[in-house]
C-alpha positions as a printed NumPy array, in Angstrom:
array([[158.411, 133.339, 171.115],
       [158.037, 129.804, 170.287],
       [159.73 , 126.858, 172.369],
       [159.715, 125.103, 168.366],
       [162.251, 126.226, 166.317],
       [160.254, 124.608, 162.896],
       [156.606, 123.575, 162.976],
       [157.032, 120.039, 163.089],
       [155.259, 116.983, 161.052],
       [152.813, 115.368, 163.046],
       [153.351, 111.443, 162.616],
       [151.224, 110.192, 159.502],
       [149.385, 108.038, 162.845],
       [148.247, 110.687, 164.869],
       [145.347, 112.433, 162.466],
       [143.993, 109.205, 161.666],
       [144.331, 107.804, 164.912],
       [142.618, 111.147, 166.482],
       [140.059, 111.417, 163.875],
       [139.44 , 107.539, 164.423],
       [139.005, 108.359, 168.155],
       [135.765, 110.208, 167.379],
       [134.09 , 107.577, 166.014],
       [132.925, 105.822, 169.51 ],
       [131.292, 109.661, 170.279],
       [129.405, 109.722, 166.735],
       [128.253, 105.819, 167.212],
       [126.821, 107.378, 170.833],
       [124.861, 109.99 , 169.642],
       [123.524, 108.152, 166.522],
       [122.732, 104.97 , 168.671],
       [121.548, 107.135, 171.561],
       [118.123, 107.838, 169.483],
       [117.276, 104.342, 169.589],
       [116.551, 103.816, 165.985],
       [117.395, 100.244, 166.42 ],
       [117.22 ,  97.983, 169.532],
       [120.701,  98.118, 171.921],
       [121.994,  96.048, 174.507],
       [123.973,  99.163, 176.255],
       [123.138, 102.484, 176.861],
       [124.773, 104.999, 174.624],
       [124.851, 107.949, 176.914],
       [126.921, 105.501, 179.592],
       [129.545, 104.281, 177.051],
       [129.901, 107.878, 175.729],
       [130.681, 109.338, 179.32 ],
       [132.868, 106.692, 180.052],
       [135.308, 106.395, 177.134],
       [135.078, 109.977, 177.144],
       [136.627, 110.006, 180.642],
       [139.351, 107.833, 179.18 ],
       [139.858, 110.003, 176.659],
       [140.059, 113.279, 178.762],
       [142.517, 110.992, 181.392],
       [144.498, 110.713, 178.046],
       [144.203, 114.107, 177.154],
       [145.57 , 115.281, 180.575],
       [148.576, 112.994, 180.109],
       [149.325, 114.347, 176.835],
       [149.46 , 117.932, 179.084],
       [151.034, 116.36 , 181.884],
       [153.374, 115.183, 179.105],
       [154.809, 118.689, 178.104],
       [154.72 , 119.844, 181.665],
       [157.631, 116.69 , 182.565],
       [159.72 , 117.238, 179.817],
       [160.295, 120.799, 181.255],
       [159.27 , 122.479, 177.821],
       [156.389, 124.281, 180.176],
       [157.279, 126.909, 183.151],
       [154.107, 127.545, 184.586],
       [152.993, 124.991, 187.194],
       [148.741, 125.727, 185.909],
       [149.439, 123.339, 182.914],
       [149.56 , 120.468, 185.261],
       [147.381, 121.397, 188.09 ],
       [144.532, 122.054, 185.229],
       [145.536, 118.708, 183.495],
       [144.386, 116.961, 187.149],
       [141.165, 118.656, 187.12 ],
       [140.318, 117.435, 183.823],
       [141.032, 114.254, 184.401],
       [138.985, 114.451, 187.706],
       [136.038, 116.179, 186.132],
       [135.859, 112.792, 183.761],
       [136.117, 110.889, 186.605],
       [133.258, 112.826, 188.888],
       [130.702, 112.071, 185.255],
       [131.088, 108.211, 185.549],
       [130.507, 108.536, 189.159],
       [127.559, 110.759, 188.585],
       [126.078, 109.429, 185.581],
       [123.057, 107.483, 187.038],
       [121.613, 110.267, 188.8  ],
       [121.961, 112.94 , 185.606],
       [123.002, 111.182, 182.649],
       [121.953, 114.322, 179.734],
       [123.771, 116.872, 182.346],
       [126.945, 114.345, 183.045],
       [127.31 , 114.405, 178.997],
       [127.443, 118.304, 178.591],
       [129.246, 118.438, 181.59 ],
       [132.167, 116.011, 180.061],
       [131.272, 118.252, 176.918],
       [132.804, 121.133, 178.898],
       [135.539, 119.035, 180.329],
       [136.943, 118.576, 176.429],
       [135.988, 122.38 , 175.777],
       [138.7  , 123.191, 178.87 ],
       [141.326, 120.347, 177.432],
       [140.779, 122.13 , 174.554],
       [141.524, 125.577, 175.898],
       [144.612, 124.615, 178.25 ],
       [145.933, 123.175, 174.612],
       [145.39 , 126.753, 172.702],
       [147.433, 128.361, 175.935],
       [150.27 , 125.961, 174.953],
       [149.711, 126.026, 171.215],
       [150.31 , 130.239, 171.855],
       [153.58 , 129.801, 173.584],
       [154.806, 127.56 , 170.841],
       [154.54 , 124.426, 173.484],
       [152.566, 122.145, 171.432],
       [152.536, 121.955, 167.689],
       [150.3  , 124.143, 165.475],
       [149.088, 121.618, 163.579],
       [148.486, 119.28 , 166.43 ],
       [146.068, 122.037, 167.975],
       [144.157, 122.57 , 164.816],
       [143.885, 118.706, 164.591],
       [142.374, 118.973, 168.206],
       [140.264, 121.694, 167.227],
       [138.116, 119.943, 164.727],
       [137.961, 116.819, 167.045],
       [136.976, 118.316, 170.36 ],
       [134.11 , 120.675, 167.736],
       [132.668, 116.701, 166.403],
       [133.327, 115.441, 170.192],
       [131.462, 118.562, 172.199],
       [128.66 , 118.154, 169.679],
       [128.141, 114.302, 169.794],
       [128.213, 114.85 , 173.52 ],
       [125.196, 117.588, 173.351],
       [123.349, 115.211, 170.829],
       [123.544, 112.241, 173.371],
       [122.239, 114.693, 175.909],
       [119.409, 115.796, 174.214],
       [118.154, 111.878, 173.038],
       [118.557, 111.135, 176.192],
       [116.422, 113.916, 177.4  ],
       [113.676, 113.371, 174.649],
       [113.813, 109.768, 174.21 ]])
């Protein structure tokens, strides 16, 4: 049973706006091969918008858990761990940089599964998931790229 009576229109902002937000991830694994001389490292400034970005995706979860439209209490205590987990990458980064990006990799893969748990029950909008689904696909894979420069280059 689903908590939406009628799938809803997203906002003509949010897929442009969400696709847009994948654009600092594909910059990062494009710039992280060093084709051209940088002044920042790209594996750094992936891991640490992509903690903002996880911190925003918990909030969006953390979101549906306030406005009482979710019963279970997991929603929000996995929302805090994957806002943590980006947290604990920028902390580790300059010890493991490759392994903090597939580690934030799985952080987005987990965002992405506490969303399909909430897209099931009819919690979050259909479309809204499938919109998350391609992003988090371009996101996990920029994420390995940046890994694996950083590993070979």
């Amino acid at each position: 049973m689903s908590n939406l009576s009628a799938e809803p229109r997203l906002h003509p902002l949010i897929a442009p706006l969400t696709l847009g937000g994948a654009l600092p991830f594909i910059g990062c694994a494009i710039g992280a091969w060093r084709l051209w001389p940088l002044s920042f490292d790209p594996a750094y400034v992936a891991v640490v918008y992509g903690a903002v970005i996880l911190s925003f995706l918990s909030g969006i979860q953390w979101s549906t858990f306030l406005q009482g439209a979710v019963p279970k209490p997991w929603v929000i205590v996995a929302s805090n761990l994957i806002a943590l987990l980006g947290w604990v990458c920028v902390l580790l980064f300059s010890a493991h940089p490759a392994g903090v990006c597939l580690c934030l990799a799985i952080g987005f893969l987990f965002a992405l599964w506490v969303d399909s748990r909430l897209s099931r029950g009819g919690f979050i909008p259909e479309r809204f998931f499938r919109l998350r689904q391609i992003i988090t696909t371009i996101v996990a894979l920029c994420l390995a790229i940046t890994a694996v420069a950083d590993i070979l280059i």
